[in-house]
N, C-alpha and C positions, 0 to 999 in steps of 0.2 A: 647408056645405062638402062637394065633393065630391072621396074620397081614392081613388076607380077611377082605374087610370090612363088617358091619353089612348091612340087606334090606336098612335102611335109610342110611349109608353113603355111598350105591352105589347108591342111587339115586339121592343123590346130588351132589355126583360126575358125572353122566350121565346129570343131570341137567345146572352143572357147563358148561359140556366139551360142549354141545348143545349151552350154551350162548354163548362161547371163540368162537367158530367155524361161528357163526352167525354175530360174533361182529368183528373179525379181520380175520377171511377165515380160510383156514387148517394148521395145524399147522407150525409151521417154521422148518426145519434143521438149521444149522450153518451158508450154503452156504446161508440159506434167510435170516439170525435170522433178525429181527427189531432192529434196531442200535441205542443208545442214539442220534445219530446223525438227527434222525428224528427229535428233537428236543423237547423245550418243550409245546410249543401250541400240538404237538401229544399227548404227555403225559397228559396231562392236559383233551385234548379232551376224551380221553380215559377213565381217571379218573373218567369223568363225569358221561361217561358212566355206569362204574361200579357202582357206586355209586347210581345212580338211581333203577338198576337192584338188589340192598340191597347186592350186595358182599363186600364191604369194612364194616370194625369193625363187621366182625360176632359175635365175642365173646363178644361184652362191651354191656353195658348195654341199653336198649331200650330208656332209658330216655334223652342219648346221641348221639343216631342216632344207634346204632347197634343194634343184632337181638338175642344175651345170648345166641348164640349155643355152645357148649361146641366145645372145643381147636384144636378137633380132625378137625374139619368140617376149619379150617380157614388152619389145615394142608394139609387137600385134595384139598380145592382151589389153594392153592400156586403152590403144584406137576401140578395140571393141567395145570393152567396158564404160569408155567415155559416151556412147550409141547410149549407153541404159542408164547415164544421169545415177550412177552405184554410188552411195553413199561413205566414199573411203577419204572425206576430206582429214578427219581426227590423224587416219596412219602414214599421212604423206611426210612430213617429217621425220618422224622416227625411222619408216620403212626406208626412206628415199634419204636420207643425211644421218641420223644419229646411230642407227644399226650396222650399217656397211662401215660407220668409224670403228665403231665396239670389236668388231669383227675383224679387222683389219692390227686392230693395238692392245686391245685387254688379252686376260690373261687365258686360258683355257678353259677353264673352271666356273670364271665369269659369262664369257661365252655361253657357255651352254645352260648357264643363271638366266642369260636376260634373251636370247634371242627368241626360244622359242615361246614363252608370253607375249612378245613384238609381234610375230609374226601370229597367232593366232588371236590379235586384237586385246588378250586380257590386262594389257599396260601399255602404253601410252606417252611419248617420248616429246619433248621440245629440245631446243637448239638455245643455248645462254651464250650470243658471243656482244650484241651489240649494246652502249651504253652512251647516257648523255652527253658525255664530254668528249667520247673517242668518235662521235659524226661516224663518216661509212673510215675511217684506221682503226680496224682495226685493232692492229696492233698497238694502238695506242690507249688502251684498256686498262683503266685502276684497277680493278676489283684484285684484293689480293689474299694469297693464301699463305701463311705462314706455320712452316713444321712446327710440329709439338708432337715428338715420339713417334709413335706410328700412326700420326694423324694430323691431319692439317686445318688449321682455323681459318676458315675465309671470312673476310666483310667487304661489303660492297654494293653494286648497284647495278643490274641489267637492266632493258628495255626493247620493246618494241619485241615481247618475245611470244611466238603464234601460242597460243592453244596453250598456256603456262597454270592458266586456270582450272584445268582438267587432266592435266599430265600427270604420270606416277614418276618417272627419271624424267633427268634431262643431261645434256654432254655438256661443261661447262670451262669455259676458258678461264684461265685467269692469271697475275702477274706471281710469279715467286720469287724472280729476282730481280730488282729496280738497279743491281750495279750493271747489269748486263744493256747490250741496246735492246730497245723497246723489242724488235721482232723476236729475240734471243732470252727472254727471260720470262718467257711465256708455258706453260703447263695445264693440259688437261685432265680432268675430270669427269668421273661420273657423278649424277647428285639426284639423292634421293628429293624430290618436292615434298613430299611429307616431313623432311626432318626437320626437327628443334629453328629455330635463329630463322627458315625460309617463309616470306611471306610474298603473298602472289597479291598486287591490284592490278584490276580487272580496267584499263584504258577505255572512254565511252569514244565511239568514233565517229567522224561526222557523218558517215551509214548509218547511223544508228546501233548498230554490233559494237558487242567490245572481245574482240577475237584476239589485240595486243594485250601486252601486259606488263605494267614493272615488276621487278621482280628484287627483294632487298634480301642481302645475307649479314646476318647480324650471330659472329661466333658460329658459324654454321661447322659442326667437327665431319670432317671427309675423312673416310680410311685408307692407307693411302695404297691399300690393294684394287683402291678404286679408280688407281693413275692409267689414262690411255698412254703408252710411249712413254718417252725419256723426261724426266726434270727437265725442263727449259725448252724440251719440245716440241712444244705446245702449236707453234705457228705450223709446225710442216706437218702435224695431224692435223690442221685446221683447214690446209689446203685440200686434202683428201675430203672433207667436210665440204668444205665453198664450191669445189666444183661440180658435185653432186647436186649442190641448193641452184647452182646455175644452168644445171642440166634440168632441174625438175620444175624450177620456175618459169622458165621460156617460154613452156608450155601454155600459161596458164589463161583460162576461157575468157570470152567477153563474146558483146555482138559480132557479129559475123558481116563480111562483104554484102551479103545476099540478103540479108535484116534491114541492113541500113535502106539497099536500096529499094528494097519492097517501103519501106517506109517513105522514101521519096516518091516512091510512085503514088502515095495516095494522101499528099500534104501540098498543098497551095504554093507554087511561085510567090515569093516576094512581092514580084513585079504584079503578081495578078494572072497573069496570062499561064494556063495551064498549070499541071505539078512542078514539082521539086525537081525534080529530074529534067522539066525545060530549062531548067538555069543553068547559066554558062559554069559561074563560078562554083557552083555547087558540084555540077559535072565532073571539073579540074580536079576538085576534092577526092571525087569518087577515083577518079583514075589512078592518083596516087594510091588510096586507101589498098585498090587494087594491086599494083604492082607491088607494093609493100610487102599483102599477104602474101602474092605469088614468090616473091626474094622468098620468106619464112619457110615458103614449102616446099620449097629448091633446097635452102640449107638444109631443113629436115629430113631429107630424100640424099643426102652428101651425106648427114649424120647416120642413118637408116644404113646407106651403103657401106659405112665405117666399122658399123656392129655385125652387119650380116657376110664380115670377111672377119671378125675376130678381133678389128684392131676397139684403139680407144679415143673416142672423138676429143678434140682439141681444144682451146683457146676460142674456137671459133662460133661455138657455140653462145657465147656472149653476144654473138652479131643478133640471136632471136631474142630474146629478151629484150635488147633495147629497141628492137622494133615494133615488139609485140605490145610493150606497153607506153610508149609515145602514140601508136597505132590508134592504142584503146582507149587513150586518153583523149585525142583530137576527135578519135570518130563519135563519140557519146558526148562529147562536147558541142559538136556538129550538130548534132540529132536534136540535142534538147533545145540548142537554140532554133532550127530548124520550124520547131512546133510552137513555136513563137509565146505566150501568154500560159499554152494550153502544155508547156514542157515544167513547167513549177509542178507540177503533179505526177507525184513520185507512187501514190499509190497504187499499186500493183492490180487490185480491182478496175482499176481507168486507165491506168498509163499505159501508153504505148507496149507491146514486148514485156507485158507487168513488170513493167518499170526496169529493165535491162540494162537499158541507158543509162538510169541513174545510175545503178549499182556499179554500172563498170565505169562511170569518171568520178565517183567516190574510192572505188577502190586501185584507178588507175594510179594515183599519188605514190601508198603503199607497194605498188609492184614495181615502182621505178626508183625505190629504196630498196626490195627484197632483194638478197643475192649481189648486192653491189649495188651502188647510183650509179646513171647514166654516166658521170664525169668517171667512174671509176671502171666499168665497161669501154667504152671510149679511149681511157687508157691500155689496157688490157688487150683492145682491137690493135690498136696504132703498134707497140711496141712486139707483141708477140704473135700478131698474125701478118702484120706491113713490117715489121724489123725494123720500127724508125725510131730515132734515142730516146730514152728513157729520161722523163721527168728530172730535173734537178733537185736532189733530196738533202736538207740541210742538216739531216739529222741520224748520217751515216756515220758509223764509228762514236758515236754517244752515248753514255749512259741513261737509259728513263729517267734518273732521279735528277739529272743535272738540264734535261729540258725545259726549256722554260714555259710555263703555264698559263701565262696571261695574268696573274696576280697582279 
C-alpha cells in the first residue's frame, strides 16, 4: 500500500496547512495547545471562519453547503488541523454525528433550516441517546413520547450528554411504543434545548470540568415535522448516528508514545539505579504502549485506504477506540505513579506535560463509555469482524413493557 499522497491531495493539503497557518499562526505544541477554555465565542468565531474559507462538510453534498470531495480530503484537513491545536471541540458532535443524521432523514425544508447554521458554527448540536437505567442498551431507553395531534409529549431523562449545557438542538431518541420489542418501538427526533419542560444539569467531574450533563424532559411538545425517519424507526437512524460517534471518537488525543518516554527518561528508577527507562518492567510497558499505537496506525492507514477508493470503512473501526482508550488509560496511569509522591500534582504550572497525564486518566473512564463500553465494542469485534455467534439475547421477540425491571 501506498500512503504518500496523490499531486491533488498534496495540494490541498499545502493548501489546507497555508489557511491554518494564516488563520490562527504556527502551529501549537502541547505547551501552547488552544484550550477549550478559550471558550466558545473563539470557537464559534473560528468556525466561521472556516466555513467561509469551504473547509467544513467537504464530503456532503453541494446542495447542502459542502464541496463532494471524497473522504480522503476531510481526512487530511483533520491531520492538519489537529498540527494547530484549532479550537473545534463545541462542533464535533453536531458536525460529526447529529448533522449527517439530519441530513440523511429530515425533511428538505428542515434541511436547509439547520444545516447551514451547523456548519457555520452559529448553533450547536448534542447527541440525547444515553440514560440511567438503559447502561451502554441502548435500546433499552424510557424516555418516552406520546402523540398528541401533530405533536408529541415527551418525559423522561438522558445523561452523560457532551456539551448539553451550550447546545441550541440536539437529535433525540426516544420510546413511542412499549407493545413493540425494545429495538422496534423506538423514534427520532429533533429537539430544540431552549424549549419549555427542557432543563440541562451541568455533571461536576472528577477533572474538574463539567462538559456531561443530565438532561430531564418534563411535557416537552415536539412537532412532529420534527421526526428523522419512520415512527418506530428510531434504532436504524440511530445506527447511522453510533457509527459516525465511533468513527469520530477512536480518534480522540491523550499523551503520546514519545511524551511518556521523554518522561521516563528524565525520572528516577525505582531501584535507584539510573532513569525510568533502565527498568525492566517499565520497558515491557513501553513496548506494549508501543505496539499498540503502531496496531491504531495500521488500522487507520486500512481506514485511510477505505475512503481514498470511495468505499465505507466497517465494523472494524471499533478495534481503535478500544485501543486508544485502554491505551490512555494505563499509560497516564503509568506516568503518574511513575513520579512517585511528586505525580499527586495535577497543577499544570508544575506537573509534568502541564498535567497531561492527569487529564488523560481522568478523562480515560469517559472514552471507554463514549461510543459504546469496551464490553460492547468487544462484541461488535467478535461477532461482525471474526463472524463468531452472537451473544444469547433473552429478550428477543418481547414486548418493552412486559420486560422485566428489577422492581
Amino acid at each position: 500500500m501506498d500512503f504518500n499522497d496523490s499531486s491533488e491531495e498534496a495540494a490541498f493539503r499545502a493548501e489546507a496547512r497555508a489557511w491554518l497557518e494564516k488563520t490562527l499562526g504556527p502551529p501549537a505544541s502541547r505547551q501552547t495547545a488552544r484550550s477549550e477554555g478559550d471558550g466558545i465565542p473563539a470557537s464559534k468565531a473560528y468556525q466561521a471562519k472556516k466555513a467561509a474559507a469551504g473547509y467544513v462538510g467537504l464530503t456532503w453534498r453541494k446542495e447542502v453547503g459542502g464541496r463532494e470531495l471524497p473522504p480522503i480530503f476531510q481526512v487530511i484537513f483533520s491531520q492538519e488541523e489537529q498540527k494547530f491545536q484549532a479550537p473545534v471541540a463545541p462542533f464535533g458532535i453536531g458536525l460529526g454525528m447529529c448533522i449527517p443524521t439530519v441530513i440523511a432523514f429530515h425533511s428538505a425544508d428542515k434541511i436547509k433550516r439547520y444545516v447551514g447554521p451547523a456548519l457555520r458554527g452559529e448553533e450547536i448540536w448534542c447527541q440525547l441517546f444515553s440514560e440511567p437505567s438503559a447502561g451502554s442498551d441502548v435500546a433499552g431507553l424510557k424516555t418516552k413520547a406520546v402523540r398528541d395531534g401533530d405533536d408529541w409529549i415527551v418525559n423522561g431523562q438522558k445523561v452523560w450528554t457532551s456539551g448539553a449545557h451550550y447546545c441550541d438542538y440536539g437529535i433525540l431518541l426516544v420510546r413511542t411504543n412499549p407493545e413493540k420489542e425494545k429495538h422496534k418501538g423506538l423514534t427520532m427526533f429533533v429537539v430544540n434545548m431552549k424549549a419549555p419542560g427542557v432543563e440541562v444539569r451541568p455533571i461536576h467531574q472528577m477533572s474538574g470540568g463539567s462538559n456531561f450533563n443530565e438532561v430531564y424532559f418534563t411535557d416537552v411538545r415536539i412537532s412532529d415535522s420534527e421526526r428523522l425517519g419512520e415512527i418506530g424507526n428510531g434504532w436504524n437512524v440511530a445506527l447511522v448516528t453510533l457509527m459516525n460517534e465511533r468513527l469520530a471518537v477512536g480518534g480522540s488525543a491523550g499523551p503520546e508514545y514519545a511524551e511518556i518516554l521523554e518522561l521516563a527518561r528524565n525520572t528516577p528508577s525505582p531501584s535507584g539505579k539510573g532513569s525510568l527507562l533502565q527498568d525492566q518492567a517499565f520497558r515491557e510497558k513501553l513496548a506494549g504502549w508501543y505496539v499498540s499505537a503502531e496496531g491504531y496506525t495500521l488500522g487507520k492507514y486500512r481506514t485511510m485506504t477505505a475512503l481514498s477508493k470511495g468505499q465505507t470503512p466497517g465494523p472494524e473501526n471499533s478495534i481503535g477506540k478500544l485501543l486508544n482508550a485502554n491505551r490512555m488509560q494505563d499509560l497516564a496511569n503509568s506516568a503518574i505513579e511513575a513520579e512517585d509522591h511528586f505525580g499527586i500534582i495535577s497543577d499544570p504550572d508544575i506537573a509534568a506535560l502541564q498535567g497531561a497525564f492527569h487529564n488523560a486518566y481522568m478523562w480515560a473512564p469517559g472514552l471507554r463509555i463514549a461510543g459504546g463500553t469496551d464490553e460492547i465494542l468487544r462484541n461488535i469485534i467478535a461477532e461482525r469482524v471474526l463472524g463468531l455467534p452472537q451473544d444469547v439475547r433473552v429478550d428477543k421477540g418481547v414486548a418493552y413493557k412486559d420486560l422485566p425491571t428489577g422492581r
